[in-house]
C-alpha positions as CSV (number, residue, x, y, z in Angstrom):
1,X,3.0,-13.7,11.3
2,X,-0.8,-12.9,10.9
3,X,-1.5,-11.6,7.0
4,X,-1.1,-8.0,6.6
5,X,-3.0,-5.8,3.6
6,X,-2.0,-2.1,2.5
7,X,-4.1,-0.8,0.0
8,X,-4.1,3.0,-1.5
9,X,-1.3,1.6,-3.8
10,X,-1.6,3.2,-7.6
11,X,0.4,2.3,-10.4
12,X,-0.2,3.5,-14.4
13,X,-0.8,7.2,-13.0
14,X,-4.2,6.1,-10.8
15,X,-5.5,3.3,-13.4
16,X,-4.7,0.5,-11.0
17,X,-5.3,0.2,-7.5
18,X,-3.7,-2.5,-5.8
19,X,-4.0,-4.1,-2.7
20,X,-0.9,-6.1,-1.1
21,X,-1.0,-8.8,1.2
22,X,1.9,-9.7,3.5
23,X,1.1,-13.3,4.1
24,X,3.9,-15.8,5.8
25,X,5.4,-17.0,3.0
26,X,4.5,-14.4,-0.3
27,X,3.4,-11.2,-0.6
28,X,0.2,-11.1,-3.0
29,X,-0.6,-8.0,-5.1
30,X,-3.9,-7.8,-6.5
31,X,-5.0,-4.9,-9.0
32,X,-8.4,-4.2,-8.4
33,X,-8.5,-1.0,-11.3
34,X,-9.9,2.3,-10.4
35,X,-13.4,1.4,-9.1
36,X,-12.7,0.2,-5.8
37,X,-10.8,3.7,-5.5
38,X,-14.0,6.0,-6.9
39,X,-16.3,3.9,-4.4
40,X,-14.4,4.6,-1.9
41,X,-13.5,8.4,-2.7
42,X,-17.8,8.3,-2.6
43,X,-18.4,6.3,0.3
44,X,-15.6,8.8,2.6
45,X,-17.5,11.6,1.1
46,X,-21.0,10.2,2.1
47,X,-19.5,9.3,5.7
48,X,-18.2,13.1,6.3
49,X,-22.1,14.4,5.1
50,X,-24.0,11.8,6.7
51,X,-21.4,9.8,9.5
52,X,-19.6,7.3,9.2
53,X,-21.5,3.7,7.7
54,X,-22.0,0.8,9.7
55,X,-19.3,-1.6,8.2
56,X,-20.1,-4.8,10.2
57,X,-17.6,-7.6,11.3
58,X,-14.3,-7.4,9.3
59,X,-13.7,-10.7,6.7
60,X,-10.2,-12.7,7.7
61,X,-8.0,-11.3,5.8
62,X,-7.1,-14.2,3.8
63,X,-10.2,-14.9,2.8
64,X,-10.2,-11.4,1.2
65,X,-7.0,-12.0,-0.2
66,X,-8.8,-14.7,-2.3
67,X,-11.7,-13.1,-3.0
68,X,-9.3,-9.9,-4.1
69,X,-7.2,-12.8,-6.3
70,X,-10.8,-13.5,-8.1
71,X,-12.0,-10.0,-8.9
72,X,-8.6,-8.4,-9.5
73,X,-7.4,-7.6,-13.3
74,X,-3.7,-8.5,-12.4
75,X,-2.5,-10.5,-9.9
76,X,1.2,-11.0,-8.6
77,X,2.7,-13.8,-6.2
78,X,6.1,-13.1,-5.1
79,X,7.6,-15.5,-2.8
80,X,9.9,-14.3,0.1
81,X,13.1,-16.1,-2.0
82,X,11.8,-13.3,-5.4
83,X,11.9,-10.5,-3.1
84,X,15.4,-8.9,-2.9
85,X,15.0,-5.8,-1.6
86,X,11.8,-3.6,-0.4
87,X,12.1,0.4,-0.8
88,X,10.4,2.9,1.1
89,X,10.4,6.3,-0.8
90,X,9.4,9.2,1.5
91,X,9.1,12.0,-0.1
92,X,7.0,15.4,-0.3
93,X,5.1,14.0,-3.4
94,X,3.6,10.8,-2.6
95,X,5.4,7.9,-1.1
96,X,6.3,5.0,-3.0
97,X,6.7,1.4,-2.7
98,X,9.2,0.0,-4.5
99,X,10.0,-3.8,-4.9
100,X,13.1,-5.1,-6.8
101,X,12.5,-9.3,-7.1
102,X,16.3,-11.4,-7.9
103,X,15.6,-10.9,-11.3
104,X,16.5,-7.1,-11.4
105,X,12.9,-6.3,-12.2
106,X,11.4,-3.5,-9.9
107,X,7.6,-3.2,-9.3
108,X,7.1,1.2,-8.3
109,X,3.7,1.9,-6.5
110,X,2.5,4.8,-5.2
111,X,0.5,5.7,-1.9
112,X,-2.8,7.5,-2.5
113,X,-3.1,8.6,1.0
114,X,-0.6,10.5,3.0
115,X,-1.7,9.6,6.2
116,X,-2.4,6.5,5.5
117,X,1.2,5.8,4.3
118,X,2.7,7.5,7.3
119,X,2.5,4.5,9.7
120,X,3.3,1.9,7.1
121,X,6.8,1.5,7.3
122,X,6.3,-0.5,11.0
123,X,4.2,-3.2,9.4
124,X,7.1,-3.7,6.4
125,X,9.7,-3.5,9.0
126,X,8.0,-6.7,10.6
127,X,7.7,-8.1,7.5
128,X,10.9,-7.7,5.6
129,X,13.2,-7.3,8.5
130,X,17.0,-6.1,6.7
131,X,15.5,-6.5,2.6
132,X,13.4,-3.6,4.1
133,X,15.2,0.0,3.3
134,X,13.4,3.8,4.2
135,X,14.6,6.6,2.0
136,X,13.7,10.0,3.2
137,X,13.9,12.8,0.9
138,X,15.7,16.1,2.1
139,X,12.5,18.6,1.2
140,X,10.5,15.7,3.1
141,X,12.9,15.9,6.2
142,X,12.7,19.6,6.1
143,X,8.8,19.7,5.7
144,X,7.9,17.3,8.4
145,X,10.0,19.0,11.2
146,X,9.4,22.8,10.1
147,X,6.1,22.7,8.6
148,X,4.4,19.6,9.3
149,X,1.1,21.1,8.5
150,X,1.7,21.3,4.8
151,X,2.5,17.1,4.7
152,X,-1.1,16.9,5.4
């Protein structure tokens, strides 16, 4: 399986930012603080006055996991034998991300970015196959077949 990133991930109420990498073996979870989040809150805002920036070619993505390892404040390796058990919290209030390792301890994100988090679960899915569960929240369910508009 190629390596996979999600990013948008908070923690500490916004003051980390992680990005997660689904790579064969581990999944790598690099906090990267609250900068990378402004800068890009910026550049967005920039791309809807003046269009979109010209990004160039895209890095590999596990070279960016390394270079994300090097810059990042906290970094976390969990091999697929830690992982027992991936939640997927959908819910009218952000989504979250939980991950419980064989250990008992369980690491809670939270998606920045509704949309964004919306088509995540297929990616996980692939990745986690049966540790993988989706939790759907009744005013959720209710919301996103009555009133989808307001999920936006």
């Amino acid at each position: 399986m190629p390596t996979v990133v999600l990013q948008g991930l908070a923690s500490r109420g916004g003051l980390s930012n992680w990005l997660m990498f689904l790579r064969d073996a581990e999944v790598v979870l690099c906090d990267v603080g609250m900068g990378p989040a402004l800068a890009q809150g910026v550049a967005a805002g920039m791309g809807v006055m003046f269009g979109p920036a010209d990004a160039g070619a895209p890095d590999p993505l596990d070279a960016r996991c390394e270079q994300a390892c090097q810059a990042a404040k906290t970094v976390i390796r969990l091999e697929d034998a830690q992982i027992k058990r991936v939640l997927l919290r959908q819910s009218f209030l952000p989504h979250e991300l939980h991950i419980e390792t064989q250990d008992g301890t369980v690491k809670k994100f939270g998606f920045l970015d509704r949309p964004y988090s919306a088509g995540v679960d297929e990616p996980l899915r692939a990745r986690f196959g049966a540790k993988l569960e989706v939790v759907i929240t009744g005013p959720f369910a209710f919301l996103s077949r009555y009133a989808p508009f307001l999920l936006k």
